[in-house]
C-alpha positions in Angstrom: 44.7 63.2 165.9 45.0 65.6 168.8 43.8 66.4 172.4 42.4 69.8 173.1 44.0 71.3 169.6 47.6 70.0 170.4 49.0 67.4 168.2 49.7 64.6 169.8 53.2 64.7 168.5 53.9 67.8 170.8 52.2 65.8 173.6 54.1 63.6 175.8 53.2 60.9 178.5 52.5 60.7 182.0 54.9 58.3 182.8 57.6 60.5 181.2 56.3 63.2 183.2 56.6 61.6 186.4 60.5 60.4 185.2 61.6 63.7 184.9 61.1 65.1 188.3 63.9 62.5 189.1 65.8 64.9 186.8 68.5 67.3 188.7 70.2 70.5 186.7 73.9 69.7 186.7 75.0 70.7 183.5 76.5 74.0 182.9 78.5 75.4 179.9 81.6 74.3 180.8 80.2 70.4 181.6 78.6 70.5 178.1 82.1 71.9 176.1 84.4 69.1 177.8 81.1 66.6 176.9 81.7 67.6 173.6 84.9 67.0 173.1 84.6 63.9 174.0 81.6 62.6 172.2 83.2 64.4 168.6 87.3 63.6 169.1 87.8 60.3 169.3 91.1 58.6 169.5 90.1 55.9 168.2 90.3 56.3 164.5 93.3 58.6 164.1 95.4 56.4 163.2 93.3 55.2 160.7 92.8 58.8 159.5 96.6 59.3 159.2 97.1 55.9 157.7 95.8 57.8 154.4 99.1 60.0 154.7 98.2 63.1 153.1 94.9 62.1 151.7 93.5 61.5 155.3 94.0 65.2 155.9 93.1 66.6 153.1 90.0 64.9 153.2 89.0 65.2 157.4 89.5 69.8 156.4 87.1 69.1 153.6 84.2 67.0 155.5 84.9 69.9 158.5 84.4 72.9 156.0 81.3 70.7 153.9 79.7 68.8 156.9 81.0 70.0 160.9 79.7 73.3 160.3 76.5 73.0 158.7 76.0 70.1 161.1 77.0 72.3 164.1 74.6 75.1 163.3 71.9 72.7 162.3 72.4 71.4 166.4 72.4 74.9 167.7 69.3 76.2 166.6 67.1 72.9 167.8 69.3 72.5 170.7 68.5 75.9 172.2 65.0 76.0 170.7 63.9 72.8 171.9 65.8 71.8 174.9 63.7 68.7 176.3 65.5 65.8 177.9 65.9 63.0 175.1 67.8 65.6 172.2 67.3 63.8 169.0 64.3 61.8 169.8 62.1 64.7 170.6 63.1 66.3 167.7 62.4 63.3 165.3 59.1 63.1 167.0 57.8 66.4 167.0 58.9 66.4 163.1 57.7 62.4 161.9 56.0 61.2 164.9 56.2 58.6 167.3 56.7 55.4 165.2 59.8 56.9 163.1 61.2 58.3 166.1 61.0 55.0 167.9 62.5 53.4 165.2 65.1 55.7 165.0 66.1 55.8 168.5 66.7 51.9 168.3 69.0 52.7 165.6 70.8 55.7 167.5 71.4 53.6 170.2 72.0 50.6 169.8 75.6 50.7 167.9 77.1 52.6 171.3 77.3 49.6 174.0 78.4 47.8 170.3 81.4 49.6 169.4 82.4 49.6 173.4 82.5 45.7 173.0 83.7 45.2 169.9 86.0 48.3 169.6 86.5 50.4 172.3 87.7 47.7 174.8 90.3 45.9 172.1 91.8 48.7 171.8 91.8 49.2 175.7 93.4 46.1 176.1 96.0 46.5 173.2 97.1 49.9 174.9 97.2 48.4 178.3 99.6 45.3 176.9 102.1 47.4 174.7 102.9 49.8 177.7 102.1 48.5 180.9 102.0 44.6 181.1 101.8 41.9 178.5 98.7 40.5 178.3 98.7 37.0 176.6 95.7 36.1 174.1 92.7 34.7 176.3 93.9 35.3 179.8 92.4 35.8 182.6 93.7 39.5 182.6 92.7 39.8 178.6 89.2 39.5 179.7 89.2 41.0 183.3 90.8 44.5 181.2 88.0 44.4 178.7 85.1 44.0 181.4 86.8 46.5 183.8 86.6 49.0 180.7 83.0 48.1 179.7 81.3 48.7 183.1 83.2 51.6 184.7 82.1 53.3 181.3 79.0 52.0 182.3 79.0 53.1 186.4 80.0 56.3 185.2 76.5 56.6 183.3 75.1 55.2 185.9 76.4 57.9 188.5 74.5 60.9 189.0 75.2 63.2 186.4 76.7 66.1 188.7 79.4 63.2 189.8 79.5 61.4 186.0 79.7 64.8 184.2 83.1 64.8 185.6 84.7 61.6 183.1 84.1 63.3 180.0 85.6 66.6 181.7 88.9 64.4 182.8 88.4 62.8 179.0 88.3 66.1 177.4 91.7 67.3 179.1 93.3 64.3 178.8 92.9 65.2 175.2 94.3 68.3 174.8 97.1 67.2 177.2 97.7 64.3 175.2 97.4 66.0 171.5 99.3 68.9 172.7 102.0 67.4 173.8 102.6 65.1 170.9 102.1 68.5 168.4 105.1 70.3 170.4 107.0 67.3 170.4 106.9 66.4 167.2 108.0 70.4 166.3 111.3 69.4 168.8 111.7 66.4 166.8 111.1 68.2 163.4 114.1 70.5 164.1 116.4 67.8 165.5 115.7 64.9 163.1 113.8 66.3 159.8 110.3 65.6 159.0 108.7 63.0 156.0 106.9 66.0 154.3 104.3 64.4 151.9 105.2 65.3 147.8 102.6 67.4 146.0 101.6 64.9 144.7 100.2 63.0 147.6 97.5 65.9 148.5 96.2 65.5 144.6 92.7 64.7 145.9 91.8 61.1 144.3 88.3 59.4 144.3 89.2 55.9 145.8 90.6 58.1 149.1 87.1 60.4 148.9 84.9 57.1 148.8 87.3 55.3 151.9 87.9 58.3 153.8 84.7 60.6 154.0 82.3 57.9 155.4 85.1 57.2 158.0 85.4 60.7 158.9 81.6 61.7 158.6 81.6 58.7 161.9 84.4 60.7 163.5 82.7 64.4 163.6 79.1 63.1 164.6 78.5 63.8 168.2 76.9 67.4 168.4 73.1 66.3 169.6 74.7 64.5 172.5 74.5 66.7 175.2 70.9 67.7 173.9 69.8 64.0 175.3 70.2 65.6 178.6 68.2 69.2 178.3 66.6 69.1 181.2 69.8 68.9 183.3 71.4 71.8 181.3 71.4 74.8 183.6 70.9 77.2 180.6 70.3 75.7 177.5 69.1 78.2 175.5 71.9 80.1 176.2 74.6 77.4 176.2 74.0 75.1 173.3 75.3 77.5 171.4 77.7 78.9 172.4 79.5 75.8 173.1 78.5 74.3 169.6 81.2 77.3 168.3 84.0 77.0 170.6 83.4 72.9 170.4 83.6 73.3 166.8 87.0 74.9 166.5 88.5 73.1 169.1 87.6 69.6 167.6 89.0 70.3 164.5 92.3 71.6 166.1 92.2 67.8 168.4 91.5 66.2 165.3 93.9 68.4 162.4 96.6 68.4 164.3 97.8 64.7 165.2 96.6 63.6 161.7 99.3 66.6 160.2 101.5 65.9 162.9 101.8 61.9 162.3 101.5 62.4 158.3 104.6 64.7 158.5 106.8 62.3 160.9 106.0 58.4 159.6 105.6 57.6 156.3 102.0 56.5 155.6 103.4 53.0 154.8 104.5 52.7 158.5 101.2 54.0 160.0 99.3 51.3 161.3 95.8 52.4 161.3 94.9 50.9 165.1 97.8 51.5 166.6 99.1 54.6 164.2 98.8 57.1 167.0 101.2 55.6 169.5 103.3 54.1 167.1 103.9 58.2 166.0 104.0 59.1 169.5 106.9 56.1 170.2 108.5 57.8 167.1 109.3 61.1 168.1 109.3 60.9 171.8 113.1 59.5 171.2 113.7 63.0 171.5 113.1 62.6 175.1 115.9 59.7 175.6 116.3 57.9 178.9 113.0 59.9 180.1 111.1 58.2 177.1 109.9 55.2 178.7 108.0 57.3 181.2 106.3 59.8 178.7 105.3 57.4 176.6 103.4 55.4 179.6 101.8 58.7 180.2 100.5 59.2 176.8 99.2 55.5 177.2 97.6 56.6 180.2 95.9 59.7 178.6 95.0 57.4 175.9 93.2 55.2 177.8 91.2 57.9 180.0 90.2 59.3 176.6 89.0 55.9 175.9 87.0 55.4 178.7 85.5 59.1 178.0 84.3 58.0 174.4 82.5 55.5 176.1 81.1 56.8 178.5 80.2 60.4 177.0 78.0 58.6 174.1 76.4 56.3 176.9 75.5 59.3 178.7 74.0 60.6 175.9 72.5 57.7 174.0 71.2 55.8 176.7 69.1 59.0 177.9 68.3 58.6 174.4 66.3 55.4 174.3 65.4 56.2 177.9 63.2 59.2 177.0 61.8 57.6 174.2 60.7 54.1 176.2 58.9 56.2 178.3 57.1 58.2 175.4 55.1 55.2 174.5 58.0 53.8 171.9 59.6 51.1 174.7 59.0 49.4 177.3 58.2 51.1 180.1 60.8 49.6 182.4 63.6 50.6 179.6 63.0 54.4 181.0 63.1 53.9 184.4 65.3 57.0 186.2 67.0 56.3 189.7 65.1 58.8 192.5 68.5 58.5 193.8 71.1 59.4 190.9 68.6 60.8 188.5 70.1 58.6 185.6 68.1 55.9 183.5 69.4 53.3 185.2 67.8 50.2 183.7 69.3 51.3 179.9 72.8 51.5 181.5 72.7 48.1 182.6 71.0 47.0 179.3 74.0 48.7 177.4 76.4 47.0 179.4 74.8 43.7 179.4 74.9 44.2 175.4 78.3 45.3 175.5 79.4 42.2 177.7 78.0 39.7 175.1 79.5 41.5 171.9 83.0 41.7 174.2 83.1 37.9 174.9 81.9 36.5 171.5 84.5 38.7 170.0 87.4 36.8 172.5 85.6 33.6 172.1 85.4 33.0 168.1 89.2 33.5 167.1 89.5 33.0 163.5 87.4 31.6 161.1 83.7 31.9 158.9 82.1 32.2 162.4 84.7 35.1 163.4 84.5 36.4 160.4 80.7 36.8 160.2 80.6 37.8 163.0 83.2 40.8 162.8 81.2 42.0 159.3 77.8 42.0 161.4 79.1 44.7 164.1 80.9 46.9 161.4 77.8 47.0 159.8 76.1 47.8 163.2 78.3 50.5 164.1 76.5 52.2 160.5 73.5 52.2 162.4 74.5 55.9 163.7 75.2 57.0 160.4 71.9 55.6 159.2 69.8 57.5 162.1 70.6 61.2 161.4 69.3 59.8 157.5 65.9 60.6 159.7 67.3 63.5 162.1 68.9 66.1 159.9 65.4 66.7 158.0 63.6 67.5 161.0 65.1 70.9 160.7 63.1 71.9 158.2 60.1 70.3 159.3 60.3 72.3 162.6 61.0 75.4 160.8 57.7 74.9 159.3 55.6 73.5 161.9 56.8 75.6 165.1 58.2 78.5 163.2 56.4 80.3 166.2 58.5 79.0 168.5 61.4 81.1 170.3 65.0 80.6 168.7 67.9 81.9 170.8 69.5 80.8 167.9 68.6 80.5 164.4 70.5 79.1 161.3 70.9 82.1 159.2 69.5 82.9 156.0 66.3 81.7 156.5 64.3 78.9 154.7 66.9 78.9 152.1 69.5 78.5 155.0 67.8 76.0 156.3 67.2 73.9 153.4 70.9 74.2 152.9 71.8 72.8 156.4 69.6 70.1 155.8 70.2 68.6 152.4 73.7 69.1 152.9 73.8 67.0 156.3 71.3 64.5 155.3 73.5 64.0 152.0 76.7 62.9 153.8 74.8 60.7 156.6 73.4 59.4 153.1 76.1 58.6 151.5 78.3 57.7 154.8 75.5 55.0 155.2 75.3 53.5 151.4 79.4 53.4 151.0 79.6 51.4 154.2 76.6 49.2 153.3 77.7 48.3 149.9 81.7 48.7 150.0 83.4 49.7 147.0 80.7 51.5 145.4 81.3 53.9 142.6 85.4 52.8 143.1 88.3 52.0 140.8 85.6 52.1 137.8 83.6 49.2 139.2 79.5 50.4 140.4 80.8 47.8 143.1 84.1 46.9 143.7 84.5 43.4 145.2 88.3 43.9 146.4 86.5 46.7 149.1 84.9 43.4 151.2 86.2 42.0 153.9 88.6 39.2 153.5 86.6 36.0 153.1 82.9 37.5 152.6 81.0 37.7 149.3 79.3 40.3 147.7 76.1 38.2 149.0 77.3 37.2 152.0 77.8 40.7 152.8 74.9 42.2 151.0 72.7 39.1 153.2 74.5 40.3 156.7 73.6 44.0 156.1 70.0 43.6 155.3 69.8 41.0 158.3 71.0 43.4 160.7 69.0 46.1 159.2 65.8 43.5 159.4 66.3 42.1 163.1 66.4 46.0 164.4 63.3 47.3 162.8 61.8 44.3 164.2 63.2 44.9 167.5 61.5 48.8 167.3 58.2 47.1 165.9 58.3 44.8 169.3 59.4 48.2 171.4 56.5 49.9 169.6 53.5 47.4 170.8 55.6 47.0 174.5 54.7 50.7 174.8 50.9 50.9 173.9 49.9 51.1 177.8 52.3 54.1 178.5 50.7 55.9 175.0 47.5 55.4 176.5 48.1 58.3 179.1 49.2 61.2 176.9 49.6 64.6 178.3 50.7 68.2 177.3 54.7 68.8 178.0 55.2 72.3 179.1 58.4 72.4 178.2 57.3 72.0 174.5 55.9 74.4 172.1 52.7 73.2 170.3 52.3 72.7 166.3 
């Protein structure tokens, strides 16, 4: 079906026409490096990385040699060739068409105000209690931390993106401050003390480590398309997407190479907790410091934190633009997509991510232990896959647009050609593949077992857990089939985008 020869996957709406006039260009190359950094690097799951001892590096060099840089040149060449506000979306679109891409976007989005609730903010809260002030379980302050963290990360996507560009820039250096000086102080603490060198032994690659580690890792170096959600508030895009992607690239793998190597080489992996692992390392060899210890290690909290609230932030930003552009392409609700004429930021799927994120925040306080805590705790791990299961849909589009708009100008092309392209995308698709089937079904293909029961959660079956995943999975295609039929009145007034070249 098409209108005047253009497919009406190249077409777009007129209420997503009249949205992005509220659109201001604020992003420049520097905003989008610094936004990189902190959508890839997150701080989050280092510890957890490290916890692995020797494995956990091993294995984070591999997935950056086998997946970061096809992944990165796979985001280059759309990125600059098809720079529309909403990144992934469009791109899924223009390749599947609407229905997928709606889908799809549901997916994309929905795990971020998720893993702020449910992760993001613990972890906020546990930083803020081991180095500032105790927090006791259930307080008042327990849950006034936790909110705080939820919806500043949600007024800074809120905030004009000129103004709001500027937390994932603060993020970003609080990063490189916070890596850099825990690499150079673990060297001063190397040559005063003696490091716990892993045997040769330990970096023997194993299969149990591969099947626990790569889908974990694979979570941690996602994050190129995120800037792409916003493409037309990129000054240059054409000429920046790339450019960034490569210096992005290195620099991520430096954030991320060097505390794993550093904390591998100063606890043993036995000592490493993997939520905590980080600071405990940082705690560690910041003795070197003596009476002024107390102080730097407060600042690393600090820095900690800030990069925190940029994780959160950065993928709201991005995701929520996300969902936005697609709500107004006929795949939402119209409301979902509203921009403010004021901050030129989708508002209304801010608040809806922070609303979300509220409710998964004070169910997680409220249950304790228990089957009900326990439950519950399985159903957002397996929501947080829902990002993983997305790019199972997004990476193909590569070669889909390769085909279909081969006409269209590429600042920057994978190289090689088709053959370079097919390689990009099987070999992306494959690990968001298997990222996605190892965290569905735990234990799979380990210790000899198709499907090892002792990789489950404590307390949860085989069933149970089997039961929760396709539930989840269930309740969110229904969710897109409902966005879907909201959006029929908004498809009814399709229009040609001149921002986007036709099939």
């Amino acid at each position: 079906m098409s209108i005047e020869g253009i497919e009406l996957t190249d077409l777009t709406t007129a209420a997503a026409l009249e949205e992005k006039k509220k659109l201001r260009k604020h992003f420049g190359r520097f905003d989008i490096f610094f936004f990189l950094i902190c959508t890839i690097v997150g701080v989050d799951t280092i510890g957890q990385m490290a916890s692995n001892g020797a494995q956990g590096f091993l294995w984070l060099i591999f997935m950056c040699v086998f997946f970061f840089i096809p992944y990165g040149l796979f985001t280059a060449e759309l990125g600059s060739t098809f720079p529309e506000e909403g990144g992934a979306y469009i791109w899924t679109r223009m390749a599947w068409g609407r229905k997928v891409a709606g889908m799809n976007s549901i997916f994309y989005w929905f795990s971020n105000p998720v893993w702020i609730g449910a992760t993001l903010s613990l972890l906020a809260i546990q930083t803020v209690s081991d180095y500032f002030f105790n927090i006791p379980a259930g307080s008042f302050w327990e849950y006034g931390v936790g909110l705080v963290y939820i919806w500043f990360s949600v007024l800074s996507a809120v905030l004009s993106f000129g103004i709001g560009k500027w937390i994932p820039t603060i993020g970003a250096f609080s990063r490189i401050i916070m890596i850099g000086t825990f690499a150079i102080t673990t060297v001063i603490y190397g040559v005063k003390h003696g490091l716990h060198f892993p045997t040769m032994g330990d970096w023997k690659p194993t299969w149990p480590a591969f099947i626990a580690l790569v889908p974990l890792v694979f979570y941690n170096l996602v994050g190129f398309e995120m800037p792409s959600s916003a493409g037309d508030e990129m000054k240059n895009p054409q000429r920046d997407v790339p450019f960034t992607i490569l210096r992005a690239m290195g620099t991520s793998i430096l954030l991320y190479g060097l505390p794993v190597l550093a904390i591998v080489c100063v606890v043993p992996a036995d000592q490493i907790s993997g939520v905590s692992g980080f600071l405990d390392a940082v705690a560690t060899v910041f003795t070197v410091y003596g009476g002024a210890a107390s102080v730097m290690l407060k600042f690393m909290a600090f820095t900690f934190i800030m990069a925190l609230i940029s994780s959160g932030s950065a993928w709201l930003m991005g995701a929520d633009r996300t969902e936005a552009i697609a709500s107004i392409d006929g795949t939402g609700p119209r409301w979902l997509g509203q921009f403010s004429s004021r901050f030129g930021t989708p508002v209304n799927v801010n608040l809806a991510s922070g609303i979300v994120s509220t409710i998964v925040f004070i169910i997680a306080q409220k249950l304790g232990d228990g089957n009900a805590s326990t439950a519950f705790n399985v159903m957002i791990g397996i929501v947080l896959l829902f990002t993983n299961l997305s790019y199972i849909v997004i990476f193909p589009s590569i070669v889909k647009l390769r085909k279909s708009h081969g006409h269209s100008n590429r600042p920057y092309a994978v190289p090689g050609g088709m053959k370079g392209v097919w390689a990009v995308a099987i070999i992306t698709t494959f690990w968001s593949a298997f990222a996605s089937l190892t965290g569905m079904f735990p234990g799979l293909l380990s210790n000899g077992h198709l499907l090892d029961d002792s990789a489950l959660p404590d307390g949860v079956t085989r069933g149970q857990f089997t039961s929760y995943v396709f539930i989840a999975i269930g309740v969110t295609l229904l969710v897109g089939v409902v966005f879907y039929m909201l959006g029929a009145p908004v498809r009814e007034k399709m229009a040609k985008d001149p921002e986007v070249p036709v099939e």
